[in-house]
PQR file of N, CA, C, O and H, with PARSE charges and radii, in Angstrom:
ATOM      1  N   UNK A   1      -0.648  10.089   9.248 -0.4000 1.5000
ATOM      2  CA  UNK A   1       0.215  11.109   8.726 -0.0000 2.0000
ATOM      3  C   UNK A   1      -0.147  12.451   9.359  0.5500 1.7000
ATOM      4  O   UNK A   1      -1.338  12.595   9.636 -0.5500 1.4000
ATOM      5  N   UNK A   2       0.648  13.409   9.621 -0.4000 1.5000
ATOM      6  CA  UNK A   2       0.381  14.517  10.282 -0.0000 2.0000
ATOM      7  C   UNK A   2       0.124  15.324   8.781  0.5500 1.7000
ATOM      8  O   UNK A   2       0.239  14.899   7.631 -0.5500 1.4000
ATOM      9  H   UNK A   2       1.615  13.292   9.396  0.4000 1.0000
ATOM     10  N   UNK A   3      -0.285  16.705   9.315 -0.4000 1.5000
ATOM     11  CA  UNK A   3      -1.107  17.658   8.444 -0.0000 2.0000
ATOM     12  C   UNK A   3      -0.085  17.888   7.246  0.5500 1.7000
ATOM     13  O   UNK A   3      -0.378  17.694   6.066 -0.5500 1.4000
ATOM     14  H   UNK A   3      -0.379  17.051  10.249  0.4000 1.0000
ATOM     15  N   UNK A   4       1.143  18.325   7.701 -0.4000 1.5000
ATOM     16  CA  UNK A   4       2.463  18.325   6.496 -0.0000 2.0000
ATOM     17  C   UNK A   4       2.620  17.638   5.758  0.5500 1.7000
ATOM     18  O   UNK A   4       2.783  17.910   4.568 -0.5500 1.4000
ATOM     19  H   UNK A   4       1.381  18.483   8.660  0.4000 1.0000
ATOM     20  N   UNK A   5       2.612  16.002   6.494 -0.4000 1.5000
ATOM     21  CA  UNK A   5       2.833  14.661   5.546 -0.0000 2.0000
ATOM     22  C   UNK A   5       1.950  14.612   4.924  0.5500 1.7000
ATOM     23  O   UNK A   5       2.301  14.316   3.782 -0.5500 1.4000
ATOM     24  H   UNK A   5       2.479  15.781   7.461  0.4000 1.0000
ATOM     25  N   UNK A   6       0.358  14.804   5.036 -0.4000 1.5000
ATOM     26  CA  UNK A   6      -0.569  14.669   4.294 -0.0000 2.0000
ATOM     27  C   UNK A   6      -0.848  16.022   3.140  0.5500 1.7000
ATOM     28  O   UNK A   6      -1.532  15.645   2.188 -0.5500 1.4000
ATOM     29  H   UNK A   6       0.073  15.045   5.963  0.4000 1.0000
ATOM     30  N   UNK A   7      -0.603  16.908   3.099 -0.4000 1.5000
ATOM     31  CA  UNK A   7      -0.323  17.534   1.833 -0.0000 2.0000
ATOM     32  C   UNK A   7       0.515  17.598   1.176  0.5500 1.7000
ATOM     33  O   UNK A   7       0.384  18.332   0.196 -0.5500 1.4000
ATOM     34  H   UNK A   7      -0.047  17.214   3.872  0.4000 1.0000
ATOM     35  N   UNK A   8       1.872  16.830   1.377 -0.4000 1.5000
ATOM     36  CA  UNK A   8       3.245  16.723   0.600 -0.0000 2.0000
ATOM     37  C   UNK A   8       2.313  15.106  -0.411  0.5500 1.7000
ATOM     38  O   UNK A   8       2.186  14.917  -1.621 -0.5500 1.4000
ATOM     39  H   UNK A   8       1.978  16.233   2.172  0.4000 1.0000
ATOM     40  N   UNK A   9       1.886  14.320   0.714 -0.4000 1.5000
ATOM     41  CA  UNK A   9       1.468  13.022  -0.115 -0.0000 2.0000
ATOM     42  C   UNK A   9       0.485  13.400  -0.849  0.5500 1.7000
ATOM     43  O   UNK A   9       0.431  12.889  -1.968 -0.5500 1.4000
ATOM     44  H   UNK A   9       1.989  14.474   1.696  0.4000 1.0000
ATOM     45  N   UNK A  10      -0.307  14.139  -0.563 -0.4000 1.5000
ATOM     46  CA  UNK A  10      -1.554  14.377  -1.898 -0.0000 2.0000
ATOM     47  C   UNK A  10      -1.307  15.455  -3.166  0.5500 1.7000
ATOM     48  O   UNK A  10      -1.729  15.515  -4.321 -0.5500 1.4000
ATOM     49  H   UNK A  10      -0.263  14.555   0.345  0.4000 1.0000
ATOM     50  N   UNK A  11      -0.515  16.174  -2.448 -0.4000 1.5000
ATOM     51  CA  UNK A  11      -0.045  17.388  -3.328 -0.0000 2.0000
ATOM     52  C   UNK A  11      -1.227  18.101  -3.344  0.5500 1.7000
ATOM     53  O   UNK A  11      -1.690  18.342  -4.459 -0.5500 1.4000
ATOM     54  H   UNK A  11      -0.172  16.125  -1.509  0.4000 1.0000
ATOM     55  N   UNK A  12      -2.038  18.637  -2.028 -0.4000 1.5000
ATOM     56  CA  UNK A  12      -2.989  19.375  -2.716 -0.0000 2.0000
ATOM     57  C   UNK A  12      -2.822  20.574  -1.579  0.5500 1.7000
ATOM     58  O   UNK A  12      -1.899  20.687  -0.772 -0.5500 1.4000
ATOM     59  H   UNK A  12      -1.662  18.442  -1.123  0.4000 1.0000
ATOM     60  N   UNK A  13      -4.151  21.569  -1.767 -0.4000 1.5000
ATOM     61  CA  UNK A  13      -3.797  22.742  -1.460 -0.0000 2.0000
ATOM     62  C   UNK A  13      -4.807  22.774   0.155  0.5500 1.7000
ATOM     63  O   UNK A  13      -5.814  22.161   0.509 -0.5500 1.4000
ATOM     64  H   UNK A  13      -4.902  21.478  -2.422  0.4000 1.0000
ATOM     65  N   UNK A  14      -3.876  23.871   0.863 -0.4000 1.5000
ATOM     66  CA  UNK A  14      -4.811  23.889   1.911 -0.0000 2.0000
ATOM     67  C   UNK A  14      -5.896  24.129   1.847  0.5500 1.7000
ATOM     68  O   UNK A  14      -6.456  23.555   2.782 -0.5500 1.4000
ATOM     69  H   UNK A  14      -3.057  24.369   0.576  0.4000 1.0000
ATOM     70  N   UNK A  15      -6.491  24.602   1.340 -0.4000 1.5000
ATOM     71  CA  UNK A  15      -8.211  24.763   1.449 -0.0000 2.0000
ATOM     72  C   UNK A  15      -8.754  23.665   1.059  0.5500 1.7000
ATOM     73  O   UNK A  15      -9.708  23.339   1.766 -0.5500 1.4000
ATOM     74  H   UNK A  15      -6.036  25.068   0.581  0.4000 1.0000
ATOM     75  N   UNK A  16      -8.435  22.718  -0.090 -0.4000 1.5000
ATOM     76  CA  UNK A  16      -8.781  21.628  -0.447 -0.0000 2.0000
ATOM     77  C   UNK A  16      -8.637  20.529   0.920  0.5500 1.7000
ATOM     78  O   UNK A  16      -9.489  19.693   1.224 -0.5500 1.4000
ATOM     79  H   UNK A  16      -7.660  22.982  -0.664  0.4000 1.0000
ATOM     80  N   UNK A  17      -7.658  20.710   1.462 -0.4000 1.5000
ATOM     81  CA  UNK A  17      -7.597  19.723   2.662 -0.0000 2.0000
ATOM     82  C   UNK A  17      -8.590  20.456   3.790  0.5500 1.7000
ATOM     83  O   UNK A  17      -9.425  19.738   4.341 -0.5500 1.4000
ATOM     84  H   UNK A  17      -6.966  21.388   1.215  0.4000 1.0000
ATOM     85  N   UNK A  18      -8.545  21.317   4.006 -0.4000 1.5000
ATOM     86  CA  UNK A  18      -9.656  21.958   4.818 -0.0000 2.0000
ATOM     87  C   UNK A  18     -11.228  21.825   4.631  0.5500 1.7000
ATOM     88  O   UNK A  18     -12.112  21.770   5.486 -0.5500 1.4000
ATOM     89  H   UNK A  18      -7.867  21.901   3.558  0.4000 1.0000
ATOM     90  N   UNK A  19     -11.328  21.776   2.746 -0.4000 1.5000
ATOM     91  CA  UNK A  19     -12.896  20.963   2.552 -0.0000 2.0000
ATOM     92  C   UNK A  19     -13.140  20.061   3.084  0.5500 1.7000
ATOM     93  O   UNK A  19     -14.162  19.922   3.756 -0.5500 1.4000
ATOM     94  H   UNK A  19     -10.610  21.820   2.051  0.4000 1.0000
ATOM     95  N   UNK A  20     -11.751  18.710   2.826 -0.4000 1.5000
ATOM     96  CA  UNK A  20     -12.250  17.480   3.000 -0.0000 2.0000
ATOM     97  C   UNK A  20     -12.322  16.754   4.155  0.5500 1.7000
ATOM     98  O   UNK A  20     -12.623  15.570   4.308 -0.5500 1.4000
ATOM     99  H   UNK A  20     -10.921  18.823   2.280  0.4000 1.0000
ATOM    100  N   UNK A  21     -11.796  18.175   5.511 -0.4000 1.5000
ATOM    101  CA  UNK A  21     -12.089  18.399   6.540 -0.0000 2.0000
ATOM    102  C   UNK A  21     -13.357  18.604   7.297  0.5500 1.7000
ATOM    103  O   UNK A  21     -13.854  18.084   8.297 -0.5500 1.4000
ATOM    104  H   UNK A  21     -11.552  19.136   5.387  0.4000 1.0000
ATOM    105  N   UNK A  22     -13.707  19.560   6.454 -0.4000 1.5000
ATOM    106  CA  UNK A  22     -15.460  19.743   6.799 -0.0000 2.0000
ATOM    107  C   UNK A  22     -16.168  19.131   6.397  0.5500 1.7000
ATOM    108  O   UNK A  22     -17.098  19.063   7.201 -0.5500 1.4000
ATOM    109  H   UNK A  22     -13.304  19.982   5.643  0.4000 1.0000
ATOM    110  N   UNK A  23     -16.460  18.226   5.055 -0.4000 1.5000
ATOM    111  CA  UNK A  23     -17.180  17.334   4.711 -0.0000 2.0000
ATOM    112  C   UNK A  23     -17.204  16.072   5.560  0.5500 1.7000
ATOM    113  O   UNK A  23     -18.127  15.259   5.554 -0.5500 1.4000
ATOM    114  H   UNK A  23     -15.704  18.281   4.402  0.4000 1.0000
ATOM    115  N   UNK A  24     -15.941  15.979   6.392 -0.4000 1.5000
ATOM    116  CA  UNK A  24     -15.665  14.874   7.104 -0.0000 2.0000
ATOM    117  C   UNK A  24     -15.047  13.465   6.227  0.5500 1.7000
ATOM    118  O   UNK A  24     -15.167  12.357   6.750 -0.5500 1.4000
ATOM    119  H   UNK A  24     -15.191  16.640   6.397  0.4000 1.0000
ATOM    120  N   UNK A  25     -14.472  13.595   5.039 -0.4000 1.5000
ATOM    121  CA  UNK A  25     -13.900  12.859   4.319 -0.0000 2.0000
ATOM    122  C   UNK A  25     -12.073  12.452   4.940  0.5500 1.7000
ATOM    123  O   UNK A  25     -11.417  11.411   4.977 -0.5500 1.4000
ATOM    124  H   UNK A  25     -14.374  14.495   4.614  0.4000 1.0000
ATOM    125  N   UNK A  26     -11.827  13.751   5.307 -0.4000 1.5000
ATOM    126  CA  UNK A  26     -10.563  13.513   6.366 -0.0000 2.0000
ATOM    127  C   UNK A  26     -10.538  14.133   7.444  0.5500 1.7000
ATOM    128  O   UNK A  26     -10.590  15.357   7.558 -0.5500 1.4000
ATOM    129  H   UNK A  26     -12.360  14.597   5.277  0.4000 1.0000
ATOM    130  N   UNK A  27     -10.398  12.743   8.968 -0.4000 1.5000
ATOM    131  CA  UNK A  27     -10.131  13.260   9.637 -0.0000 2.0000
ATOM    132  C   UNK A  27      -9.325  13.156  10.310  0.5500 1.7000
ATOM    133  O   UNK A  27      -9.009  11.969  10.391 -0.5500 1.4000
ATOM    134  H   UNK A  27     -10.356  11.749   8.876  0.4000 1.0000
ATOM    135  N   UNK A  28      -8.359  14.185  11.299 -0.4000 1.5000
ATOM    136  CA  UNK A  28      -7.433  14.572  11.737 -0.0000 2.0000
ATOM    137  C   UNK A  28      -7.473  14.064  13.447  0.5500 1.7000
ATOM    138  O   UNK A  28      -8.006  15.005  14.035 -0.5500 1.4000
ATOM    139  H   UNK A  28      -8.616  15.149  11.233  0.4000 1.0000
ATOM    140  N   UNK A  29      -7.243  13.333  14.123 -0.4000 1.5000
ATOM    141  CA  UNK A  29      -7.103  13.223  15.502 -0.0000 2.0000
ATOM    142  C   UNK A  29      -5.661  13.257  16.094  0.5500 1.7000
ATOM    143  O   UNK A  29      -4.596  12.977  15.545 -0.5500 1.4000
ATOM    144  H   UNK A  29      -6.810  12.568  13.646  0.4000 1.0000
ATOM    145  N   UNK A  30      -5.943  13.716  17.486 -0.4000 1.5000
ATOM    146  CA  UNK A  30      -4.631  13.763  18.195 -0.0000 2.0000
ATOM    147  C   UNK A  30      -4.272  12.553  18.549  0.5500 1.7000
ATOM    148  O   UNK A  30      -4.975  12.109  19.456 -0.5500 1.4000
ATOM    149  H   UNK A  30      -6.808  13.944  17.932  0.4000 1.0000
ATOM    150  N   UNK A  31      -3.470  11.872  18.190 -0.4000 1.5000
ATOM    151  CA  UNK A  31      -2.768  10.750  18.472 -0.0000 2.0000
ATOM    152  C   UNK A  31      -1.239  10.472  18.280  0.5500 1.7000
ATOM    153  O   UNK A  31      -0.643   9.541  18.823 -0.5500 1.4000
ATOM    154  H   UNK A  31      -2.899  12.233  17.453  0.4000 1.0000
ATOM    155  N   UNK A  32      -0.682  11.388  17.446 -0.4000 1.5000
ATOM    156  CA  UNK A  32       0.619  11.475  17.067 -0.0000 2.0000
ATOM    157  C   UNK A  32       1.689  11.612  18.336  0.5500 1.7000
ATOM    158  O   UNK A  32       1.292  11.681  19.499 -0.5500 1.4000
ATOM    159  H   UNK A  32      -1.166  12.144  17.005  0.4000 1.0000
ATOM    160  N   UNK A  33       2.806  11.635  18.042 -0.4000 1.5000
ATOM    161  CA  UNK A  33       3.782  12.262  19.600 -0.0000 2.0000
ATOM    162  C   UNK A  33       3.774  13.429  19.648  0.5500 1.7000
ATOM    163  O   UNK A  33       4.119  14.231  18.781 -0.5500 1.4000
ATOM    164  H   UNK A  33       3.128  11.578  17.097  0.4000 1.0000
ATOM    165  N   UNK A  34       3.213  13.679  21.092 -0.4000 1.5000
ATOM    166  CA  UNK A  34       3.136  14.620  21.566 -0.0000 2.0000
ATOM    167  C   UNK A  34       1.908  15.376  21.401  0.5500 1.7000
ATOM    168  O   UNK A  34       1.950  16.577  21.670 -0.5500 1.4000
ATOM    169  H   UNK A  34       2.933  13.027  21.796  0.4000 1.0000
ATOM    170  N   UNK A  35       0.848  14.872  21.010 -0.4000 1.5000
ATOM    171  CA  UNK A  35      -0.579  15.214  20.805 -0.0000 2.0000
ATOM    172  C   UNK A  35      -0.716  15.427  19.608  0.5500 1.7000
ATOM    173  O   UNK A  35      -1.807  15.819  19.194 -0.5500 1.4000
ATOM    174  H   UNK A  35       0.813  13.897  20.791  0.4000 1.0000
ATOM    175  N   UNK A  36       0.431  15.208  18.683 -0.4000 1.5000
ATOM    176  CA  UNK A  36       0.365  15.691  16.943 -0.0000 2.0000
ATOM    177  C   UNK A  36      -1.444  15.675  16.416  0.5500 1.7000
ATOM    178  O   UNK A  36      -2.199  15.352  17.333 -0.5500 1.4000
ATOM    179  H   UNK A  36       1.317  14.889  19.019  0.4000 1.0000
ATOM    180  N   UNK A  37      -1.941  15.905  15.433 -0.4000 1.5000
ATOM    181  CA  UNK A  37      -2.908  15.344  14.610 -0.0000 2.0000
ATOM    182  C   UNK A  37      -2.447  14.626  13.569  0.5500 1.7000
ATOM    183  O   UNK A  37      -1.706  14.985  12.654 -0.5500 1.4000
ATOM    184  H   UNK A  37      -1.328  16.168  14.688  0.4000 1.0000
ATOM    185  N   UNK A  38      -2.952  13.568  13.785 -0.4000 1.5000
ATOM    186  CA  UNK A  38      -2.902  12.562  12.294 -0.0000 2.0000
ATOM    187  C   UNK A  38      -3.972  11.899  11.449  0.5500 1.7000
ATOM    188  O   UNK A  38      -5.019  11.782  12.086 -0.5500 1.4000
ATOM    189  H   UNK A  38      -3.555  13.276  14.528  0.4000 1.0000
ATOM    190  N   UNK A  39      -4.017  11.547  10.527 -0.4000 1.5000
ATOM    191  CA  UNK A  39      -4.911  10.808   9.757 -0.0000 2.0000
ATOM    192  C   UNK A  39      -4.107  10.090   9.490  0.5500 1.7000
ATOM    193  O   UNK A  39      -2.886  10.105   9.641 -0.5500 1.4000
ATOM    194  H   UNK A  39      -3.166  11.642  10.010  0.4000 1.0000
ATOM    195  N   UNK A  40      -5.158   9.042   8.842 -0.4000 1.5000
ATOM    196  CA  UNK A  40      -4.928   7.461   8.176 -0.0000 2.0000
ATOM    197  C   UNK A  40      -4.583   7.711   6.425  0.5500 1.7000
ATOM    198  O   UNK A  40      -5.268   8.411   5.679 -0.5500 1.4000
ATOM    199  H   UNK A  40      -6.150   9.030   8.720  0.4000 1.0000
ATOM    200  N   UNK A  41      -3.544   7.063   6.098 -0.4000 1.5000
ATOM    201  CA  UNK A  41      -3.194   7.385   4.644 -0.0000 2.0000
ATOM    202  C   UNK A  41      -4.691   6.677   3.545  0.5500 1.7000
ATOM    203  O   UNK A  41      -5.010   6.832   2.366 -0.5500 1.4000
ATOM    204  H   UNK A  41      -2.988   6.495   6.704  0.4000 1.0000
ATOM    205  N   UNK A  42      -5.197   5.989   4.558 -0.4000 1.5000
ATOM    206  CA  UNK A  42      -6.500   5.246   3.809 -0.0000 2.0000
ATOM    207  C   UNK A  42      -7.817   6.444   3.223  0.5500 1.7000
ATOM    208  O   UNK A  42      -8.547   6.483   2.232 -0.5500 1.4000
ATOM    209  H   UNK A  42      -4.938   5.862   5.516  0.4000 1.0000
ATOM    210  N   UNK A  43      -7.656   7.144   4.195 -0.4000 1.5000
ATOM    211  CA  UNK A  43      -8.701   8.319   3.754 -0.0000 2.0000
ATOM    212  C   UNK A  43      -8.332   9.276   2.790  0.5500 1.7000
ATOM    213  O   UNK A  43      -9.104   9.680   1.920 -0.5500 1.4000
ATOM    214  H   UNK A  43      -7.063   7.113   5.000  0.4000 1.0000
ATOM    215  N   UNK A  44      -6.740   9.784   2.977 -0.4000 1.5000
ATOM    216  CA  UNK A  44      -6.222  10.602   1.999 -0.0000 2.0000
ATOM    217  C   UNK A  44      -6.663  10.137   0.702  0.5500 1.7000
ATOM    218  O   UNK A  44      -7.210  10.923  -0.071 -0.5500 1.4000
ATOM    219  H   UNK A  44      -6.113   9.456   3.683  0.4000 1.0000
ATOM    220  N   UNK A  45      -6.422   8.618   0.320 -0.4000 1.5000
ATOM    221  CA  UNK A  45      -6.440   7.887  -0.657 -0.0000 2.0000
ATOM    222  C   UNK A  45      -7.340   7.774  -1.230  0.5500 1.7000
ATOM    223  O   UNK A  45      -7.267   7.639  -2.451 -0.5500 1.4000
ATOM    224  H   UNK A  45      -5.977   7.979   0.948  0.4000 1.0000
ATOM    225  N   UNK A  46      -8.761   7.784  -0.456 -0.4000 1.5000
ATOM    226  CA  UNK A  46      -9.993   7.819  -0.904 -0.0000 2.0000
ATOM    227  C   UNK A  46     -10.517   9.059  -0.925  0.5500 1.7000
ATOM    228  O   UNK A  46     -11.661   9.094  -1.379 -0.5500 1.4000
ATOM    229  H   UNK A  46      -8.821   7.892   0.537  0.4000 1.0000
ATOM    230  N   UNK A  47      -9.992  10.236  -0.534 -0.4000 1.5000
ATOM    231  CA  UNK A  47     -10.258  11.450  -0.733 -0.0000 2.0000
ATOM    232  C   UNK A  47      -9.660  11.742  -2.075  0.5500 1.7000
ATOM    233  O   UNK A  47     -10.269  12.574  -2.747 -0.5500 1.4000
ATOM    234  H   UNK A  47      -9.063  10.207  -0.165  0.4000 1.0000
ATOM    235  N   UNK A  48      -8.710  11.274  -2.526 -0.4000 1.5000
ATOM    236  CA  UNK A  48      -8.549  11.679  -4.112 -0.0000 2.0000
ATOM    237  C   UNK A  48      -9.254  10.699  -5.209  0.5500 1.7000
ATOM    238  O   UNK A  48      -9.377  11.069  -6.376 -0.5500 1.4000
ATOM    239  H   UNK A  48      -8.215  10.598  -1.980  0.4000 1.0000
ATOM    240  N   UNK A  49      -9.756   9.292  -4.711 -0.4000 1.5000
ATOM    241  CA  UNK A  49     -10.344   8.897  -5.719 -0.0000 2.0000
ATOM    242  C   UNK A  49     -11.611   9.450  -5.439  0.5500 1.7000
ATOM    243  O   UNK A  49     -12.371   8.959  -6.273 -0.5500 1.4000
ATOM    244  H   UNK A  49      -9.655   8.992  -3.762  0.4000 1.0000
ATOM    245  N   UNK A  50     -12.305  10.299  -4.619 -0.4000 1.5000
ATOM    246  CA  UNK A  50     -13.476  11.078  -4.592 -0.0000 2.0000
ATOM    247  C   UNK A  50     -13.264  12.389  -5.720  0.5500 1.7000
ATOM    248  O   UNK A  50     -14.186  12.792  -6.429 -0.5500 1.4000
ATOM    249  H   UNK A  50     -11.687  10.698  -3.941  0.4000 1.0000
ATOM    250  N   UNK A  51     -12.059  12.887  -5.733 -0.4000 1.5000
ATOM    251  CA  UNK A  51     -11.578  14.345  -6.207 -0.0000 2.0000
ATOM    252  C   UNK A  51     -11.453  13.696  -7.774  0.5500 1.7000
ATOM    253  O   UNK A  51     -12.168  14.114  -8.686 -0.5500 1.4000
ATOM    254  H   UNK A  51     -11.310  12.559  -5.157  0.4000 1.0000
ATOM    255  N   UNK A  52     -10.595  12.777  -7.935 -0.4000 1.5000
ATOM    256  CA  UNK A  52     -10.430  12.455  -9.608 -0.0000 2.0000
ATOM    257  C   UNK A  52     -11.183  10.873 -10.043  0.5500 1.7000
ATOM    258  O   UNK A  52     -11.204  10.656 -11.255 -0.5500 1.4000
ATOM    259  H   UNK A  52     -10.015  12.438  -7.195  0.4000 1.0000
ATOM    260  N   UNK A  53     -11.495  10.313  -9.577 -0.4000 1.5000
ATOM    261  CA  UNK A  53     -12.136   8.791 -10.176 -0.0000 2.0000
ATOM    262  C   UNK A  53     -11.044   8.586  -9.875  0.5500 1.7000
ATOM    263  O   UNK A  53     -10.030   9.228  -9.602 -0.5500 1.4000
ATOM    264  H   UNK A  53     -11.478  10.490  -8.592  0.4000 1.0000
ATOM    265  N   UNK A  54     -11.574   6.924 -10.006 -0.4000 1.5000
ATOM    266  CA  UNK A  54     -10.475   5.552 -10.476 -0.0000 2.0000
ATOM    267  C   UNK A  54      -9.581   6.287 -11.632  0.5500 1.7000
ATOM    268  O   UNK A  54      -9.998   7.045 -12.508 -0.5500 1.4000
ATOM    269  H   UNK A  54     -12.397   6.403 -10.227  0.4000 1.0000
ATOM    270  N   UNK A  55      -8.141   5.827 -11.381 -0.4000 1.5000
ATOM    271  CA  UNK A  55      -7.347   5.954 -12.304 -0.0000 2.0000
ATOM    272  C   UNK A  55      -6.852   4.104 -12.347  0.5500 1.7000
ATOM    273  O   UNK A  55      -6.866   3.330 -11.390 -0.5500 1.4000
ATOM    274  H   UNK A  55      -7.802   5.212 -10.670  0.4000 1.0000
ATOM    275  N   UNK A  56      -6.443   3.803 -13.793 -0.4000 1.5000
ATOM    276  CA  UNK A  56      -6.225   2.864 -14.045 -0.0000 2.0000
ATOM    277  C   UNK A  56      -4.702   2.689 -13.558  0.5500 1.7000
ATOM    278  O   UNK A  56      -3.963   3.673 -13.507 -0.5500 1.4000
ATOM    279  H   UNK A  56      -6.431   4.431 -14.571  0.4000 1.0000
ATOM    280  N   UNK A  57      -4.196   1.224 -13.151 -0.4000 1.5000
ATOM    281  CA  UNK A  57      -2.912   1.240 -12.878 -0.0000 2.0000
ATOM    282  C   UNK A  57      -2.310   1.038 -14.088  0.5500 1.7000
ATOM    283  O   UNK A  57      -1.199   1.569 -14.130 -0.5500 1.4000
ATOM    284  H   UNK A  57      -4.796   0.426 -13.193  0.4000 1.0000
ATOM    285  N   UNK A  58      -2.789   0.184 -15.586 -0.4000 1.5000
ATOM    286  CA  UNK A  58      -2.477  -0.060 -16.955 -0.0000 2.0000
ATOM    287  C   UNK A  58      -2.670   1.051 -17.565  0.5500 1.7000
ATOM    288  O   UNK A  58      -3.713   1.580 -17.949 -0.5500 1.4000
ATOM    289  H   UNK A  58      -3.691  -0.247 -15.552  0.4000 1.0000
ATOM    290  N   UNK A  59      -1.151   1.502 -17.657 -0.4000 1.5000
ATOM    291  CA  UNK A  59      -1.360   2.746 -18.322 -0.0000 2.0000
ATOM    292  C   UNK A  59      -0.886   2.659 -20.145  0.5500 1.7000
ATOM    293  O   UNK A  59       0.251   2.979 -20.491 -0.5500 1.4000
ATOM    294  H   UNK A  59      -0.304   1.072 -17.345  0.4000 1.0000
ATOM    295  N   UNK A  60      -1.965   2.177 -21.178 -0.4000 1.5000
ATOM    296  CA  UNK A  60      -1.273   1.701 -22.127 -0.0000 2.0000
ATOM    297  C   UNK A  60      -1.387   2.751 -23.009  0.5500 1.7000
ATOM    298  O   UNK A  60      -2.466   3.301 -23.231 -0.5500 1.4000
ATOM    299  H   UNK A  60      -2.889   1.917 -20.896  0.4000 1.0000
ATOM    300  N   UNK A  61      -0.075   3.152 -23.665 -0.4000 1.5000
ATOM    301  CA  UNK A  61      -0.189   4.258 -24.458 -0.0000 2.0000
ATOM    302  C   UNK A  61       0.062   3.704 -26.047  0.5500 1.7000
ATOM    303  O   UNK A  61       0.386   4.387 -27.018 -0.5500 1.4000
ATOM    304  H   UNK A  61       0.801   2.706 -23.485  0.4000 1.0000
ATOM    305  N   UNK A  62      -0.141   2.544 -26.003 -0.4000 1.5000
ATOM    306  CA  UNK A  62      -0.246   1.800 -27.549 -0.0000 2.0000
ATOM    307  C   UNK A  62       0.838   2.349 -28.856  0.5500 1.7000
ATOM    308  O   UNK A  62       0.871   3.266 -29.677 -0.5500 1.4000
ATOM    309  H   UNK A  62      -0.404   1.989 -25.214  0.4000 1.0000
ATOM    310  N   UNK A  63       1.955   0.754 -28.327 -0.4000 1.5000
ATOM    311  CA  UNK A  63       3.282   1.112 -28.268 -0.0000 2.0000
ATOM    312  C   UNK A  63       3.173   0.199 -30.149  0.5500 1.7000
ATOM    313  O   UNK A  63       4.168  -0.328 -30.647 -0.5500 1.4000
ATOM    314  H   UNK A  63       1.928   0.009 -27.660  0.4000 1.0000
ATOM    315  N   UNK A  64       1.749   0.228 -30.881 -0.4000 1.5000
ATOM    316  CA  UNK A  64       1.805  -0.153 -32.159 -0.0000 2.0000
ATOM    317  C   UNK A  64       1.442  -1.506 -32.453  0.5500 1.7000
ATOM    318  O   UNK A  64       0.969  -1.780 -33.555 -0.5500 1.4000
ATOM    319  H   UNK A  64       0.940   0.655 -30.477  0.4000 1.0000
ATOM    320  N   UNK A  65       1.704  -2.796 -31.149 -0.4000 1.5000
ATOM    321  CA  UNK A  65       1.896  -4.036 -30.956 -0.0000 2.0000
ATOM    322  C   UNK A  65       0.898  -4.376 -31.303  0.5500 1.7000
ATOM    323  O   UNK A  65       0.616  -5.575 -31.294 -0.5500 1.4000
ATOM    324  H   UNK A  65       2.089  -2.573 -30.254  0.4000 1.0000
TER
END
């Protein structure tokens, strides 16, 4: 994903993507067309379960049953 796609998909803020830049949690290479930078949606992904934990996919809000 290029730098745009990857903060529309995480919803987060540039500096936050710029941390997880310097920590080396995401990184950015030229490989895109035309020399773009991209990352792997795999790191984004694991850069937010670093930022918030595991979130459960069962989201039960206990419907009384």
């Amino acid at each position: 994903m290029t730098r745009a796609m990857s903060l529309a998909y995480t919803s987060v803020s540039e500096a936050q993507m710029r941390q997880w830049e310097r920590e080396g949690t995401v990184r950015f290479r030229a490989r895109g067309p035309h020399g773009s930078m991209i990352t792997e949606r795999a790191q984004l992904d694991g850069a937010l379960r670093k930022l918030f934990g595991e979130v459960a996919d069962d989201m039960d809000f206990g419907d009384g049953d």
